[in-house]
C-alpha positions as a printed Julia matrix, in Angstrom:
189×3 Matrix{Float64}:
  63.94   -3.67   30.36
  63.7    -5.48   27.23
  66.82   -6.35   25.43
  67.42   -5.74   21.91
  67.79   -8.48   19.67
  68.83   -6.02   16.34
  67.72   -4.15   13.51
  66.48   -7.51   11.26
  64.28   -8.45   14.58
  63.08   -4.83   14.96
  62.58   -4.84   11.67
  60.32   -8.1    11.68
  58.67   -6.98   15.36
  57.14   -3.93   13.5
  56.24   -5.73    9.85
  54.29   -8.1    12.66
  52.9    -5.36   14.4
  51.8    -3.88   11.58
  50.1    -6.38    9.83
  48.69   -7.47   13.43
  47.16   -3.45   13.58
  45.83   -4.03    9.66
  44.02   -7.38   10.67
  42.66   -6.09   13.92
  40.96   -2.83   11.99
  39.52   -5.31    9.52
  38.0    -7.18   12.2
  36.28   -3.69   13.53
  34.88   -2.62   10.29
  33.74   -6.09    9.6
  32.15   -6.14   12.98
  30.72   -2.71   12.89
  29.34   -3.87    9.3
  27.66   -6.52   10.16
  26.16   -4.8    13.39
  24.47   -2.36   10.74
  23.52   -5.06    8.99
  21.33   -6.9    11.33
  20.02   -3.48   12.58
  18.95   -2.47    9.31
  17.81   -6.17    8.35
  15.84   -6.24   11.41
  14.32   -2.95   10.95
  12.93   -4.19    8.01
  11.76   -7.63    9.65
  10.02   -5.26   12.52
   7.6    -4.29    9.73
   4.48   -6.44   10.13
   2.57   -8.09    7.0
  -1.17   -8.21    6.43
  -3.84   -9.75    4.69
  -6.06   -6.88    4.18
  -8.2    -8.66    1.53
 -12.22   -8.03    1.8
 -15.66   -7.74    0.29
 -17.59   -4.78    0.6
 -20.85   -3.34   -0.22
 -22.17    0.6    -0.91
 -23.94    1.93    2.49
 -25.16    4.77    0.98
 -24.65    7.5    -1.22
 -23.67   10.49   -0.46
 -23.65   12.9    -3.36
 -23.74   12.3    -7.07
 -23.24   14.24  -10.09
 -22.98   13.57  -13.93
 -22.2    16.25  -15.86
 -22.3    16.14  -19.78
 -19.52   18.42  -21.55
 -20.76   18.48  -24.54
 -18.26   17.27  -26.68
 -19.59   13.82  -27.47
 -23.31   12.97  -26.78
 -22.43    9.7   -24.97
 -19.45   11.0   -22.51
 -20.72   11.18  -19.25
 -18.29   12.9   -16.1
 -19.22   11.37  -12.55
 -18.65   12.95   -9.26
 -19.51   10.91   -6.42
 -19.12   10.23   -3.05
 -20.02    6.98   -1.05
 -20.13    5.5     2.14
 -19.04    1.36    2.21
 -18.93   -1.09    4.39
 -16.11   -3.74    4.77
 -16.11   -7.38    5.52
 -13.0    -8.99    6.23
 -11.17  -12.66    8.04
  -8.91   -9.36    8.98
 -10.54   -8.4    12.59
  -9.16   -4.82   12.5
 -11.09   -4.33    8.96
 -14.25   -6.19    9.49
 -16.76   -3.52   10.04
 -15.04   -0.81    8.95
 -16.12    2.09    6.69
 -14.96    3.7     4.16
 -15.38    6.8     2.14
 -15.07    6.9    -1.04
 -14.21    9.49   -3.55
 -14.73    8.7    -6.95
 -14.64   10.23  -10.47
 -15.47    8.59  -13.41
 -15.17    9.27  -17.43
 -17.24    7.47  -19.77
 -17.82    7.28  -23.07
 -21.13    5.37  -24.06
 -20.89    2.37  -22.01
 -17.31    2.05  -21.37
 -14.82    4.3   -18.85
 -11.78    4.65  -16.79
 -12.61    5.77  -12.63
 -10.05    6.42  -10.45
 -10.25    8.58   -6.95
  -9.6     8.15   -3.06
 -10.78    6.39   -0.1
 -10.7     6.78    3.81
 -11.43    4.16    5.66
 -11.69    4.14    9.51
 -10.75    0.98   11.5
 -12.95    0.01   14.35
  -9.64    1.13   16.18
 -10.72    4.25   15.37
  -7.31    4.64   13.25
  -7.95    5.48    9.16
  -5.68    4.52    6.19
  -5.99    6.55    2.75
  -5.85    4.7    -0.55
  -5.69    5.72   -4.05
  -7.06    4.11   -7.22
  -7.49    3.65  -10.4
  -9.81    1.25  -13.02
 -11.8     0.62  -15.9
 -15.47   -0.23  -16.18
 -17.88   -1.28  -18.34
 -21.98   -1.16  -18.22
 -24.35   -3.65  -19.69
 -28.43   -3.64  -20.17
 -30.22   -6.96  -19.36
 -33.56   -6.34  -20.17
 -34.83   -3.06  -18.41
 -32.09   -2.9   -15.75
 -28.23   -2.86  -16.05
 -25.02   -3.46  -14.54
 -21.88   -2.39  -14.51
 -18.18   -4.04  -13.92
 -15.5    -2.51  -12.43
 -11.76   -3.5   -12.21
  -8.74   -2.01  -11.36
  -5.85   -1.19   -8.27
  -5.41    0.88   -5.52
  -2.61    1.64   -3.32
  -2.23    3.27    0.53
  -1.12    6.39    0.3
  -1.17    7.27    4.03
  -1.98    5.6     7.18
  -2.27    6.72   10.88
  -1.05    5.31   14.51
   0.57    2.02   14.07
  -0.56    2.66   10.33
   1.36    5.72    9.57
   4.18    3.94    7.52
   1.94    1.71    5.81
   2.41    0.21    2.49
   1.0    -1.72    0.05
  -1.85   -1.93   -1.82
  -4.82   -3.65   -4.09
  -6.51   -5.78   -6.58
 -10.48   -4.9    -7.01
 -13.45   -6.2    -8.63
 -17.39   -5.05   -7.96
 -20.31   -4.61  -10.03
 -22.61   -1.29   -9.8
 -26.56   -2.27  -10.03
 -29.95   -0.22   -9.28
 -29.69   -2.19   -6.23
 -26.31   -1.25   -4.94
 -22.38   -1.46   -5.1
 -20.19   -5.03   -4.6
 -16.78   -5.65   -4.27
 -13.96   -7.79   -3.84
 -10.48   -7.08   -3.22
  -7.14   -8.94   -2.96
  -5.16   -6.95   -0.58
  -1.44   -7.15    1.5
  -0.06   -4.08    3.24
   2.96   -3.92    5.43
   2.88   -1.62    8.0
């Protein structure tokens, strides 16, 4: 049995053991804080970085079609698709292909394109992209060429892909002879 020392000691036993409850509680939200904290901070450091930069060159075509409106004599509409293939220092995009969607808008020899791509690893898994760019043709002599710049970003991914993000920098040139391009790319996944 404890003895009683009076009501200023009681008094000062409970101001103690209330301030010892208060400092306790702080201590388990502060602990239960910062255990979100590195979950959350390492959920985000679980998401792996990549250099998905690469060149590419058309493979073939697969359809094509310009279509004149009419409202200008020089505006041309482009519907194409096209089958690439990727080089890379990236192993799981060198020799990959990709599909590409495109349309195009141009008016004499200048134009915006924009459209969507699918390309499929060697993995067998695909990420989706969409983009967007300007372009402009020149003649040299009796052929041409034209320059194309502009950005894309993944829009979807799948397997160890499906959360990708991320995107691109581009720029190719269109001749008789083909499609080229180069692209500064970094994804996290």
């Amino acid at each position: 049995m404890m003895a009683r020392l009076g009501p200023e000691a009681d008094a000062l036993f409970m101001a103690v053991k209330e301030d010892v409850t208060r400092i306790v509680g702080t201590f388990r939200k502060a602990a239960v804080v910062a255990t979100l904290g590195s979950m959350v901070a390492s959920g985000f450091a679980l998401a792996e970085k990549m250099d998905c930069s690469s060149s590419k060159k058309s493979k073939r075509i697969v359809s094509s079609e310009v279509i004149k409106p009419g409202d200008r004599p020089d505006r041309e509409l482009v519907q194409m698709v096209r089958i690439d293939l990727v080089s890379s220092a990236n192993p799981e995009f060198d020799g990959a292909e990709q599909t590409v969607y495109g349309h195009s808008d141009q008016i004499g020899a200048t134009g915006s394109h924009s459209g969507y791509s699918v390309t499929t690893l060697k993995s067998g898994e695909k990420l989706w992209t969409k983009y967007e760019g300007v372009h402009h043709r020149t003649r040299k002599g009796d052929t041409w060429e034209t320059r194309v710049q502009g950005i894309s970003r993944f829009i979807a991914g799948t397997g160890k892909y499906k959360a990708i993000r991320g995107g691109s920098y581009y720029q190719g040139v269109t001749t008789p002879a083909g499609y080229t391009q180069e692209t500064v790319c970094e994804a996290e996944y």
